[in-house]
TIGU-41860 format. One record per residue (C-alpha): residue number from 1; residue in three letters; chain; x, y, z. Coordinates in Angstrom, 3 decimals, padded with zeros to 6 digits. Example, Ala and Ser with C-alpha at 12.3 -4.5 7.8 and 13.67 -1.06 7.14 Angstrom:
2
<node><k>1</k><r>Ala</r><c>A</c><u>012.300</u><v>-004.500</v><w>007.800</w></node>
<node><k>2</k><r>Ser</r><c>A</c><u>013.670</u><v>-001.060</v><w>007.140</w></node>
//
This chain:
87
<node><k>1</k><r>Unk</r><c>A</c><u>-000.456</u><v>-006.752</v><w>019.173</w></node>
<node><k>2</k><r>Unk</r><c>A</c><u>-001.130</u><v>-006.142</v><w>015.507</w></node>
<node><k>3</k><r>Unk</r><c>A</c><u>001.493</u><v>-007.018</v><w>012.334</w></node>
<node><k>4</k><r>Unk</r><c>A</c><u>001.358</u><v>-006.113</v><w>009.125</w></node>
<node><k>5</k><r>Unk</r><c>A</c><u>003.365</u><v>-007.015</v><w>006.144</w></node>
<node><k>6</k><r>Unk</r><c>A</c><u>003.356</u><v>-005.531</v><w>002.740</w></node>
<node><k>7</k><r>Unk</r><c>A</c><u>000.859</u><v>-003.307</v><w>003.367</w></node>
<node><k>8</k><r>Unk</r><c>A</c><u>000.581</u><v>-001.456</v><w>-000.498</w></node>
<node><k>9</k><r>Unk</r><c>A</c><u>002.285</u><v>002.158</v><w>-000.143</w></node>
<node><k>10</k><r>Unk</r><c>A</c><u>000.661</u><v>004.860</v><w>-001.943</w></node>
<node><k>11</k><r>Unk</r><c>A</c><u>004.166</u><v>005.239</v><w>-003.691</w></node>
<node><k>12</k><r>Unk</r><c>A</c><u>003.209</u><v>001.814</v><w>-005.268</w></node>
<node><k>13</k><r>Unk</r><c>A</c><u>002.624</u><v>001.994</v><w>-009.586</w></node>
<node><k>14</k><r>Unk</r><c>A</c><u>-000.527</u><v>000.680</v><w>-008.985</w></node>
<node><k>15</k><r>Unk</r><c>A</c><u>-001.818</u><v>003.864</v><w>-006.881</w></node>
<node><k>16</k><r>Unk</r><c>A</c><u>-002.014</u><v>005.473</v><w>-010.405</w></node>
<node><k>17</k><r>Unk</r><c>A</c><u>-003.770</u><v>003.196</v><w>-011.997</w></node>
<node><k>18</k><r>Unk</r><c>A</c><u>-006.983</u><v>001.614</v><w>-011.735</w></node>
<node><k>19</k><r>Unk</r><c>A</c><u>-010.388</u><v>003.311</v><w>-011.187</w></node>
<node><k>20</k><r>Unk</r><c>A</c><u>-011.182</u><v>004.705</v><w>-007.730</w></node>
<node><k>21</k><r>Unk</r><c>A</c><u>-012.749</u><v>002.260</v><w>-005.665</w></node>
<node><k>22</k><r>Unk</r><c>A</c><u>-014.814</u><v>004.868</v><w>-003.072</w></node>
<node><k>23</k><r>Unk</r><c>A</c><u>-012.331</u><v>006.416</v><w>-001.340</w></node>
<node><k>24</k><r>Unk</r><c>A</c><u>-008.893</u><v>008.404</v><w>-001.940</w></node>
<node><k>25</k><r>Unk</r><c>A</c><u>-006.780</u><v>005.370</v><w>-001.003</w></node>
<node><k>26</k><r>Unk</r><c>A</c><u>-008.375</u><v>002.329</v><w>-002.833</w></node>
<node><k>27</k><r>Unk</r><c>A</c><u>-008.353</u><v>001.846</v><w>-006.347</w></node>
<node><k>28</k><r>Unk</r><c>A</c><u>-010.068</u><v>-000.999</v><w>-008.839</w></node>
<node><k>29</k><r>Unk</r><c>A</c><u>-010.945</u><v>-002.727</v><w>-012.387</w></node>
<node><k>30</k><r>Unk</r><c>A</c><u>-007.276</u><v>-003.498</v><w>-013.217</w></node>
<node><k>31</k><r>Unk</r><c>A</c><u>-006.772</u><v>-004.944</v><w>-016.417</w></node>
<node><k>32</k><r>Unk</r><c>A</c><u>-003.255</u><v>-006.109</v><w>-016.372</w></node>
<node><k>33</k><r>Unk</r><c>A</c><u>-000.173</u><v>-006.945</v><w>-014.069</w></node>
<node><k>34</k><r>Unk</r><c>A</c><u>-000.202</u><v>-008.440</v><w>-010.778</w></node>
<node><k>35</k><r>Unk</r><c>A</c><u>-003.347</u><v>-006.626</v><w>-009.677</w></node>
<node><k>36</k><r>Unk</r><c>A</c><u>-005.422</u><v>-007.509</v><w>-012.866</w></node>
<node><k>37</k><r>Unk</r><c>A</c><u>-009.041</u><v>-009.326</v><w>-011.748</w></node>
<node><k>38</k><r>Unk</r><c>A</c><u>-008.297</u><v>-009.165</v><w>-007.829</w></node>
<node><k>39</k><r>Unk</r><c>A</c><u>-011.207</u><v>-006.519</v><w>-007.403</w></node>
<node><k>40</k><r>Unk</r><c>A</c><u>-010.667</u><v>-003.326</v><w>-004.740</w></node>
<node><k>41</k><r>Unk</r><c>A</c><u>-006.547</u><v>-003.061</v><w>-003.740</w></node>
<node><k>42</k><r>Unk</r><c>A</c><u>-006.120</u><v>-000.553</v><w>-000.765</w></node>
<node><k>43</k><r>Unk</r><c>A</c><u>-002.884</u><v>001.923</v><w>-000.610</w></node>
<node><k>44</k><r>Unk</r><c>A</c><u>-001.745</u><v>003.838</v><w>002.552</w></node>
<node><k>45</k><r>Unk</r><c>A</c><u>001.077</u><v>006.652</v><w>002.748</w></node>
<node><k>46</k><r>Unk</r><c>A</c><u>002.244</u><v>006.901</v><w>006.488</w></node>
<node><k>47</k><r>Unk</r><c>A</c><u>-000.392</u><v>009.919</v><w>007.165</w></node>
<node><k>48</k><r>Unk</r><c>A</c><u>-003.361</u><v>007.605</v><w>006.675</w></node>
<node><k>49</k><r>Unk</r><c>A</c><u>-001.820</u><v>004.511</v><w>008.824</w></node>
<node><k>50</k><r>Unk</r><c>A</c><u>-001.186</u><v>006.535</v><w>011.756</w></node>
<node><k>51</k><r>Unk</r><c>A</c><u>-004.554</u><v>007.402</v><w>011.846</w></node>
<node><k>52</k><r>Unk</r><c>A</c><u>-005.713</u><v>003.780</v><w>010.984</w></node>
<node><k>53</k><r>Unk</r><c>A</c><u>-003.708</u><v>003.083</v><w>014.282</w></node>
<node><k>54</k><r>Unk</r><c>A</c><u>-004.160</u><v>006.195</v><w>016.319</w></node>
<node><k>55</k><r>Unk</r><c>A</c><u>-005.780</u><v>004.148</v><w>018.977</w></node>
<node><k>56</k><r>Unk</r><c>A</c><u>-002.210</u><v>001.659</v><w>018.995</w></node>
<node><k>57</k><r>Unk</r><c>A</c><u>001.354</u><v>003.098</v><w>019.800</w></node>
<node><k>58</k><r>Unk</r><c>A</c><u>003.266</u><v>001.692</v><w>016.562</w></node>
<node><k>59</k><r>Unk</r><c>A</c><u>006.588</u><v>000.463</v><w>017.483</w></node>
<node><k>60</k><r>Unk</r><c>A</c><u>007.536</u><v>-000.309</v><w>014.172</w></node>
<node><k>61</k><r>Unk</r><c>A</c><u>006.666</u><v>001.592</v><w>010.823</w></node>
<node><k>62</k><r>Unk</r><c>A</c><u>008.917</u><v>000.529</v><w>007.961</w></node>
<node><k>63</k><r>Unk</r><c>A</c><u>007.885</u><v>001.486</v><w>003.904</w></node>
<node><k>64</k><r>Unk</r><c>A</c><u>009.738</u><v>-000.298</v><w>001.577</w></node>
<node><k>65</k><r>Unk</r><c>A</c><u>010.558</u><v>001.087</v><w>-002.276</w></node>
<node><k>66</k><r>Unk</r><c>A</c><u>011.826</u><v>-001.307</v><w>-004.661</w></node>
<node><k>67</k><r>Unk</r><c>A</c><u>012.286</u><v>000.291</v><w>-008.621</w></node>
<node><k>68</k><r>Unk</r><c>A</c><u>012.669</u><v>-002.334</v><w>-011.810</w></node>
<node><k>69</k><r>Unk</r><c>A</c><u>015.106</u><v>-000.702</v><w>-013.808</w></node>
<node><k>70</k><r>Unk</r><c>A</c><u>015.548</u><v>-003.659</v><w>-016.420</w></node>
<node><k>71</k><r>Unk</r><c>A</c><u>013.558</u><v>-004.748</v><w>-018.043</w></node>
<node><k>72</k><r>Unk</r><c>A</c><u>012.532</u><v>-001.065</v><w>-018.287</w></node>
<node><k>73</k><r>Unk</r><c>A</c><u>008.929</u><v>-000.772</v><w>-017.408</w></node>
<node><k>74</k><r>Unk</r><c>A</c><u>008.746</u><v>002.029</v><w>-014.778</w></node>
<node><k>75</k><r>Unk</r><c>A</c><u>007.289</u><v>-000.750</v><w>-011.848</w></node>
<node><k>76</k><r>Unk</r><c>A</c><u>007.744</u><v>000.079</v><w>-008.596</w></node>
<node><k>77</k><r>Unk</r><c>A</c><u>006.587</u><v>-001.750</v><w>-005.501</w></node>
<node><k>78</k><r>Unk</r><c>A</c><u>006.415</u><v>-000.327</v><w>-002.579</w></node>
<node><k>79</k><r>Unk</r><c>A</c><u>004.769</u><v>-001.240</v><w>000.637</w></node>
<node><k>80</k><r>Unk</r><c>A</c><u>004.866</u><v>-001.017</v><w>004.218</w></node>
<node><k>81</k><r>Unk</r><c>A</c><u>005.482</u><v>-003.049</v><w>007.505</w></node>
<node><k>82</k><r>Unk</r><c>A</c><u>003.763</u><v>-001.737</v><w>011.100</w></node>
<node><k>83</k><r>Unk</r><c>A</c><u>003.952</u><v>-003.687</v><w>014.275</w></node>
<node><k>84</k><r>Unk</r><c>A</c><u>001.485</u><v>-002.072</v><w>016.888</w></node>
<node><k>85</k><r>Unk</r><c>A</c><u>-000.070</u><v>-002.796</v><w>019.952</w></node>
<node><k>86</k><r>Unk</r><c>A</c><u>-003.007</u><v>-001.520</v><w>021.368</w></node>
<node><k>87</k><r>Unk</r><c>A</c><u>-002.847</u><v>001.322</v><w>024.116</w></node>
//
């Protein structure tokens, strides 16, 4: 059995910024916020965890999307939760 929580979603602000870190889902060299100086930070959109997990059945695959609207900055956080088991 496999759970994840808060998983970044690629619908998270920080998928747009940062430097690429080697592939299409991880990004890098933040210089401010909450991902400032933590190194590589990996994103998923629901494509790329099913086939992370193609070799589990998921029996749970929830993305959460929370928007700041004040103090306006334009953050959103968004992340994902996936309970799987192996097959």
């Amino acid at each position: 059995m496999f759970i994840g929580v808060d998983w970044f979603s690629t619908k998270h602000s920080g998928f747009k910024k940062g430097d690429s870190g080697g592939d299409q889902y991880t990004r890098t060299n933040y210089s401010d916020g909450h991902l400032a100086n933590i190194g590589n930070v990996h994103f998923s959109d629901e494509k790329h965890l099913r086939d992370m997990f193609k070799q589990f059945d998921i029996d749970f695959l929830e993305e959460k999307v929370i928007s700041t609207y004040c103090p306006e900055n334009d953050f959103i956080f968004a992340s994902w939760n996936i309970v799987a088991k192996r097959t």
